[in-house]
N, C-alpha and C positions, 0 to 999 in steps of 0.2 A: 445111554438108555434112559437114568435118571430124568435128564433134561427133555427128551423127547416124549416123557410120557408126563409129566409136570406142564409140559405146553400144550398136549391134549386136551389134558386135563381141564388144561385154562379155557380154552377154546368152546370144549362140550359142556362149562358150568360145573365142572365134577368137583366138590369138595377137600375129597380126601384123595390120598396118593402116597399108598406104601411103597416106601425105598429100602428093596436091602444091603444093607448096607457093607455087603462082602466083609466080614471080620476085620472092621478098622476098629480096634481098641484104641481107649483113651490112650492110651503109653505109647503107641504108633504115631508119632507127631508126621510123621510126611503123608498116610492113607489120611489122619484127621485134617490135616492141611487143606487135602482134595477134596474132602467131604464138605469143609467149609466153605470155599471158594464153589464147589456145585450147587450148593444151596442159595451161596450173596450171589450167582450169575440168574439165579432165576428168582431173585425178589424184585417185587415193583416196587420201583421208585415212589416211596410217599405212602407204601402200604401199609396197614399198621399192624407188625410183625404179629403172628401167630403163636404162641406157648403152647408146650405140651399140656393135651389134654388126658391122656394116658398113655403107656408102654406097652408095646406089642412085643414079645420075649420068645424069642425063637431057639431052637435046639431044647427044649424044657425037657424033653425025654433024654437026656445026655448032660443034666447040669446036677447029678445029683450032689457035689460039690461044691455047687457054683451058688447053693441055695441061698445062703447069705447074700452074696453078690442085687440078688433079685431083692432081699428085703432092704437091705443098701439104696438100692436104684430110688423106691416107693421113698423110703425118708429122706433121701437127697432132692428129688423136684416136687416130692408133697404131691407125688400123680399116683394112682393106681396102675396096678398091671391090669390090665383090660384083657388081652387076650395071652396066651400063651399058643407056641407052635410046636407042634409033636409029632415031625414029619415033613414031609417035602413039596407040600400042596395046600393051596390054600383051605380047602378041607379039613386040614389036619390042623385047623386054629381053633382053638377050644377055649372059654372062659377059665381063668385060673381059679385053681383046686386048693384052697387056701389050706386043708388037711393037706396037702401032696408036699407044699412046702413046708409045713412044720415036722412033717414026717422025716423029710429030707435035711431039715437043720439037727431034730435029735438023734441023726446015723451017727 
């Protein structure tokens, strides 16, 4: 699915193109494997690789836990979290509540 909408993408000029990424955690080396390998199968030859420009962070209504995790992410690639997901549609992408997180690290 990745690959065929990456090639749309390509096709119709489309810039961006969210992939999710079904729950391959770093510590998951065989899903991060295929993550990899999806990715180098659809980069052009001589292109000059793209960096993150920010984090899109899904499940946020379910990480009251994980809240570190989120501020971890932002000081490891030095990106913002741009959007956060709070539900099951892309609807439900909402700019991050930078109260919601600190609320969520002083629990």
């Amino acid at each position: 699915m990745a690959a065929a909408a990456i090639g749309i993408a390509a096709e119709r000029s489309i810039d961006v193109v969210l992939v999710d990424t079904a729950g391959r955690m770093q510590r998951n080396e065989p899903l991060m494997r295929e993550l990899a390998k999806a990715l180098a199968d659809n980069a052009t030859p001589g292109a000059i690789p793209r960096l993150i420009d920010g984090i899109v962070l899904t499940k946020f209504d379910t990480i009251d836990d994980k809240a570190g995790a989120a501020v971890s992410m932002t000081y490891t690639t030095g990106q913002p979290i741009v959007f956060v997901g709070c539900g099951q549609t892309y609807r439900d992408l909402r700019k991050l509540n930078i109260e919601a997180v600190v609320s969520a690290l002083l629990k």
